[in-house]
C-alpha positions as CSV (number, residue, x, y, z in Angstrom):
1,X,-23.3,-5.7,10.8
2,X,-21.9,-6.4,14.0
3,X,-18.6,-8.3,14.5
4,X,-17.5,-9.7,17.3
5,X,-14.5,-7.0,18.5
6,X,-17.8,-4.9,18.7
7,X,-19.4,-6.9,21.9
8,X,-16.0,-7.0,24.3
9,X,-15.9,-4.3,27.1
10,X,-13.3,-1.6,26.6
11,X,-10.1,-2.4,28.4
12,X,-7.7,0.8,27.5
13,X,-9.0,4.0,28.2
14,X,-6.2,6.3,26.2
15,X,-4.3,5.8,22.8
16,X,-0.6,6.1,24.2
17,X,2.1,7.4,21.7
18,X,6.1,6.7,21.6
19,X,7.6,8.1,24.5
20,X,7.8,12.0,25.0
21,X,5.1,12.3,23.6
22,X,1.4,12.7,24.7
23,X,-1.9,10.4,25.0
24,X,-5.0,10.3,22.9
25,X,-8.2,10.0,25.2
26,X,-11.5,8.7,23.8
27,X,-14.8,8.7,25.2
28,X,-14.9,6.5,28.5
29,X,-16.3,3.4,28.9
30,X,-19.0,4.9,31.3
31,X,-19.5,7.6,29.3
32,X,-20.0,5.7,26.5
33,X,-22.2,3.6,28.5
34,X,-24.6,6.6,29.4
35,X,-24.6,7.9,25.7
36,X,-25.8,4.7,24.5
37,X,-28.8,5.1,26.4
38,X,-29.4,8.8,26.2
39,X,-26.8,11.5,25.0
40,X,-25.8,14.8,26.4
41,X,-29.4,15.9,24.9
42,X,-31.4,13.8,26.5
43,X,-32.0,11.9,23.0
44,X,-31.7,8.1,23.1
45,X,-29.3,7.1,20.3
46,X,-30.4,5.5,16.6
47,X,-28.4,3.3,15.7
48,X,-27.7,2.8,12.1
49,X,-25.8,0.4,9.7
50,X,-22.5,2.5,8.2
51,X,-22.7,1.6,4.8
52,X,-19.9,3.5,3.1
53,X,-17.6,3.0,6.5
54,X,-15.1,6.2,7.2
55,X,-16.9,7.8,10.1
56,X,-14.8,9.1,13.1
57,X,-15.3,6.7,16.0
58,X,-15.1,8.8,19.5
59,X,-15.3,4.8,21.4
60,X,-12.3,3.5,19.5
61,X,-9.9,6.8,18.2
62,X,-10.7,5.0,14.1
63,X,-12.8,5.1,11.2
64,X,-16.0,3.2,11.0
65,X,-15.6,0.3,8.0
66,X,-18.3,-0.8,6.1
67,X,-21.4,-2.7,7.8
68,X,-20.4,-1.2,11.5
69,X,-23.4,-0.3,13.8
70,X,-22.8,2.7,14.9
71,X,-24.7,5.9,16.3
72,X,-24.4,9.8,15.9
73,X,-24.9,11.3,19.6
74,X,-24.7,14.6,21.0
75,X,-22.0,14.9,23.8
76,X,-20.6,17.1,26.0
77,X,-16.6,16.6,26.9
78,X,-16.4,19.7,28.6
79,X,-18.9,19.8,30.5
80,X,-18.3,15.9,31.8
81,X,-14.8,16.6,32.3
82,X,-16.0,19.9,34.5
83,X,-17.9,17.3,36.3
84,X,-15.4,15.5,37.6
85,X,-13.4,18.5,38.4
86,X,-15.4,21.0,40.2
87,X,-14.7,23.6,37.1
88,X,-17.6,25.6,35.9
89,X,-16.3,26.5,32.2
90,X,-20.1,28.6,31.8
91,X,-20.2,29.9,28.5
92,X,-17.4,27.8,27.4
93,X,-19.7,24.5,28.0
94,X,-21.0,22.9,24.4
95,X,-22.0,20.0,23.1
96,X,-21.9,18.7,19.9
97,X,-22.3,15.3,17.4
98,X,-19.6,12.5,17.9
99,X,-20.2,8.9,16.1
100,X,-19.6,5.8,18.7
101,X,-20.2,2.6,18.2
102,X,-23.5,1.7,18.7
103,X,-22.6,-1.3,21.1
104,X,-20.0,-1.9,23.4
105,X,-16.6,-2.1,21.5
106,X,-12.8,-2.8,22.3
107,X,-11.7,0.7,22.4
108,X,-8.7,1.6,21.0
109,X,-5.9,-0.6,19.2
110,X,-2.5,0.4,19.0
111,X,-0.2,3.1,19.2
112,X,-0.1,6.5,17.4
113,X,-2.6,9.6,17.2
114,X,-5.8,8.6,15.6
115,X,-7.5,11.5,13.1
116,X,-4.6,13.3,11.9
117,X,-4.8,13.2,8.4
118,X,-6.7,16.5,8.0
119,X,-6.4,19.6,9.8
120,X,-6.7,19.9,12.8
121,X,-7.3,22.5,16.1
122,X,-5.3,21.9,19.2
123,X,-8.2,24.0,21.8
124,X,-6.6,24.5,24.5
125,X,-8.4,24.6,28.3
126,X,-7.5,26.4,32.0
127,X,-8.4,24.3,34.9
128,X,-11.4,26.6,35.1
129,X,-12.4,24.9,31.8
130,X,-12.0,28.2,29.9
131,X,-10.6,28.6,26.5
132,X,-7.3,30.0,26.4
133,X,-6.9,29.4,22.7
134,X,-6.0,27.1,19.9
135,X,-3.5,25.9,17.1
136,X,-4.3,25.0,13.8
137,X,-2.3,21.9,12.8
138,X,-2.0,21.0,9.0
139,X,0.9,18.4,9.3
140,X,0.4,15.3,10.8
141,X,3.7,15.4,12.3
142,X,2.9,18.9,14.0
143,X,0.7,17.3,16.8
144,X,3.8,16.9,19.5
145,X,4.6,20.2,18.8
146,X,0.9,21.7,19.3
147,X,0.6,19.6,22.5
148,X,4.3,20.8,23.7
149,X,3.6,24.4,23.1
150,X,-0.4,23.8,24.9
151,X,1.4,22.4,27.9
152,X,4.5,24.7,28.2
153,X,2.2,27.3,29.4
154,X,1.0,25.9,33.4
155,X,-2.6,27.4,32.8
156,X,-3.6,25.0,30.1
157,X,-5.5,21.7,32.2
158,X,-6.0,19.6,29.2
159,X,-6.7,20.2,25.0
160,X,-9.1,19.1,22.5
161,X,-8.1,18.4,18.9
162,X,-11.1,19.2,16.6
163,X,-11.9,19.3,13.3
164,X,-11.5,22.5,11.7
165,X,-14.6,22.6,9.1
166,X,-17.5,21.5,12.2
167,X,-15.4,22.0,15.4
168,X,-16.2,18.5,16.4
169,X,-14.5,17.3,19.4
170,X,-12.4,14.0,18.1
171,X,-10.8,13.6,21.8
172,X,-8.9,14.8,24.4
173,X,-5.5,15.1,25.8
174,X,-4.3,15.9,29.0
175,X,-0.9,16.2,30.8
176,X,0.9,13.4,30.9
């Protein structure tokens, strides 16, 4: 099932957190647009009805509740933020699954970082879009400090915080 939030175009494009600290990034709206046609494998989406709910939206930085539509696509933040850069991150490029919401959906809703309830890796990137390492995070108040300590060193571009048992990307956040 559908509900109404579901059908209204995204109007924010980050999460933002108190002050000081750093910004949550979902998919964006293009993007999302693109992958709800065909994802980063050339596959067009399936969407299905989430019956038990609890899925990792990448559209709106939540967990799916029961009776969402939502879809399981393979994307490609790297490589799209590469894109857009003129970095060529070669071997470093992957792609992997993310749930969205099958349809066009608000985006995100409030304040605070979304996923942080497990443990996480803080990946960080250079400008070249090459790893230059990561920090596991077990304590959800140990984000600010993993994102600090990323972007005290002037190589890191941006970071990724993914999930430690899959690697999959949950979102993205760059310098503020």
């Amino acid at each position: 099932m559908t509900t109404q939030a579901d059908t209204h175009s995204v109007t924010r494009t980050a999460r933002r957190v108190p002050p000081g600290t750093h910004t949550a990034r979902p998919i964006p709206p293009e993007v999302l647009d693109e992958l709800r046609r065909a994802d980063d494998a050339g596959r067009p989406p399936v969407p299905v009805t989430d019956e038990e709910g609890g899925a990792p939206l990448r559209c709106c930085l939540r967990h799916s509740e029961p009776g969402e539509l939502i879809a399981l696509v393979s994307y490609a933040p790297l490589r799209r933020w590469a894109a857009g850069t003129g970095a060529d991150p070669g071997p470093y490029d992957e792609q992997g699954p993310v749930f969205v919401h099958a349809r066009v959906c608000r985006g995100p809703a409030g304040e605070g970082l979304p996923f942080t309830n497990d443990r996480r890796i803080v990946r960080r990137y250079s400008a070249a879009g090459h790893i230059l390492g990561g920090r596991l995070v077990e304590d959800p108040d140990g984000f600010d400090t993993a994102f600090a300590g990323a972007f005290t060193d002037p190589e890191v571009a941006l970071v990724h915080v993914r999930a430690v048992e899959y690697g999959c990307f949950l979102y993205e956040v760059r310098r503020d």
